[in-house]
N, C-alpha and C positions, 0 to 999 in steps of 0.2 A: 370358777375354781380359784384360791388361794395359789399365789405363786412363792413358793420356797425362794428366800434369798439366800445363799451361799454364806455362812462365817468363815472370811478368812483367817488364816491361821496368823497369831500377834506375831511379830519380828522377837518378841522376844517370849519365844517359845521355850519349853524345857526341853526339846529335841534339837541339838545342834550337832552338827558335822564335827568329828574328830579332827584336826589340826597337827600337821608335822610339826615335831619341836625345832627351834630356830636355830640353826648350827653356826657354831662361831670360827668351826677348821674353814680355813682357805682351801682354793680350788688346786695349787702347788703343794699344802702339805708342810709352809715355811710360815713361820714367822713374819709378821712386819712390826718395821718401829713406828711406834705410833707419833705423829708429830701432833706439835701443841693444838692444833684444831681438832684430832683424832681425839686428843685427851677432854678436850672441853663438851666435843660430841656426845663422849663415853657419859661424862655428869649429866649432861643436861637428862639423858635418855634417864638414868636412875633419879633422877628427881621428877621425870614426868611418872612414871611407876611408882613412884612412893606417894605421887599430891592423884592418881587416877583412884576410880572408886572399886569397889573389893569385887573381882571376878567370879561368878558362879562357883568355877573350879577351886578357886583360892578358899571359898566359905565351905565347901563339901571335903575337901582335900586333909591331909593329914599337916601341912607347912601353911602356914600364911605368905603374904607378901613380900615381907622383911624376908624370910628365912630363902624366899624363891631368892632374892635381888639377892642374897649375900652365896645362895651358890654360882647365879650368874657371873659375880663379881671374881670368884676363885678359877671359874673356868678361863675368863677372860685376864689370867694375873700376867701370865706372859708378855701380852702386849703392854701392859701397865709399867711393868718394871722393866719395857725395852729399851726405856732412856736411861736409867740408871748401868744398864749392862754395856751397852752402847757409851756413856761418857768416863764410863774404870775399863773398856780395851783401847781407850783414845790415852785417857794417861798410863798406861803401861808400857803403850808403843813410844810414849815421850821419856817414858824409864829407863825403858833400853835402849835408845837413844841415845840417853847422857851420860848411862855407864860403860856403853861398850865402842861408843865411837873415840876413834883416835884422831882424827882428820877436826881441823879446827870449821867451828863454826861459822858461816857468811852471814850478813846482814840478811841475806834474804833466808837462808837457815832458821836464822832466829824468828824473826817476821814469820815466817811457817808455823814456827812451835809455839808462835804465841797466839796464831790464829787458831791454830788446837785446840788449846787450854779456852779459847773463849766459846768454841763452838764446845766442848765439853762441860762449858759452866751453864749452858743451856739457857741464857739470856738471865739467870738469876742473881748476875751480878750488875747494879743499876749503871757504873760507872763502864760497866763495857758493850753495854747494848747499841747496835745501830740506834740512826736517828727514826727511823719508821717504828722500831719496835719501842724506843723511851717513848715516842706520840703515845703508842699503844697502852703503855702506861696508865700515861699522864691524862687517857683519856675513862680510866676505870677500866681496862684489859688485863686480868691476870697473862701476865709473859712470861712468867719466871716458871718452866716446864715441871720441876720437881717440885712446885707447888700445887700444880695440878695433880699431880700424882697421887700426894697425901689428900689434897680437897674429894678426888675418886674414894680411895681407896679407904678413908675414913667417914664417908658421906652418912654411913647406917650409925654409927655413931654420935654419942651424946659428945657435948661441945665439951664438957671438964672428965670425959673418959681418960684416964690415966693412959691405957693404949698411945689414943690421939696425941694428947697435950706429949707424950714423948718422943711421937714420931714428930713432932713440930719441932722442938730442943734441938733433936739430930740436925736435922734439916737446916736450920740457923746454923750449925755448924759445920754442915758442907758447905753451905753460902759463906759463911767468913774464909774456910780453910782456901776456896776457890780465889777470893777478894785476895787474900792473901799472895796467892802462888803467882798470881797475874803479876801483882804491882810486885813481888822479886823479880821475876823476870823480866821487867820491865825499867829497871835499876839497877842492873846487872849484869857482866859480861859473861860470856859463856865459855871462853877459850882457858879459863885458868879451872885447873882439877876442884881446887877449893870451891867454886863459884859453882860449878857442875854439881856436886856434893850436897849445898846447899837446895840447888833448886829440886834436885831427883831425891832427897828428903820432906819439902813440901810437897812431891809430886804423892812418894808415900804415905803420906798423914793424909791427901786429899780421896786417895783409895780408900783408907781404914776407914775415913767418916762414911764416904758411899756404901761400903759394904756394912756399916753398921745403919743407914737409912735405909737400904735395901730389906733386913730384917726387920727394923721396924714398920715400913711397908706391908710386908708379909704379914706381920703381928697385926694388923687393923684387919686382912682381909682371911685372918686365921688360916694361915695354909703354913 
């Protein structure tokens, strides 16, 4: 008598198991800022999804791939723009600082508020980076965090998108206004009213650029 061999079923059968969707809320319910490895993570992950091949779901579905990545991208804006929110209450607190203290500044005052402004500039000013992070550089490492940002947040985007190319414009000019405020305070005393005036007016022109890169951020990932 003929022995029956079993077919088993191919691995990629049209029967597969439902999947819970991938939740991006934290187990606190809080926010974190994302730091430059967090941001580069964030890219790499959307360019593995954009270069992978079209999922079952994706080709039956009413959205394609692009349109799934660019809702993931809106769920996840908060973390994106945690550096930006994160380096405009760094200079605010440098704001009111220099308009409402009366008490003269110390050398190590100053030294303080300049370590601020540099941890606010988020290493995208070349002339203030540590020496590990210019190596980082100088070895083909994007360092400069707000460039990260826009590289995410305008990834699904074409290279001469009008969007794009304006959130870059901004961006060069948060990077100058930054380059700027440093080497003032760097050149300058802090105990005369005038001098104070001056710096907590770049400190303001360094806010309006953020807050106008932060919109433009927004504008790539349409939220």
């Amino acid at each position: 008598m003929a022995t029956l061999i079993p077919i088993l079923q191919p691995f990629f059968s049209s029967i597969t198991e439902s999947q819970a969707p991938i939740s991006t809320q934290t187990s606190d319910n809080h926010p974190h800022t994302l730091s430059r490895r967090d941001v580069v993570s964030l890219s790499s992950v959307s360019l593995l999804f954009t270069l992978s091949p079209i999922d079952p779901v994706f080709a039956f579905g009413i959205s394609g791939p692009k349109e799934w990545l660019k809702d993931q991208k809106k769920k996840s804006s908060r973390f994106l723009l945690a550096p930006i929110d994160a380096s405009r209450e760094s200079l605010r607190s440098v704001y009111l600082s220099l308009t409402t203290r009366e008490s003269d500044y110390t050398d190590k005052d100053l030294e303080s508020l300049q370590n601020l402004l540099r941890t606010s500039a988020r290493d995208c000013v070349p002339k203030e980076r540590s020496s590990l992070v210019d190596f980082q550089s100088m070895t083909g490492v994007e360092v400069c965090t707000f460039k990260l940002v826009v590289k995410n947040a305008a990834s699904l985007l074409d290279d001469k998108d009008p969007v794009k190319l304006e959130a870059e414009t901004i961006l060069n000019d948060v990077i100058r206004s930054f380059g700027s405020l440093i080497v003032l305070t760097n050149g300058i005393g802090m105990n005369l009213p005038s001098d104070r005036e001056k710096i907590a007016d770049a400190v303001m022109e360094a806010i309006s650029y953020l807050d106008k890169f932060e919109k433009s951020v927004k504008d790539c990932l349409e939220i």
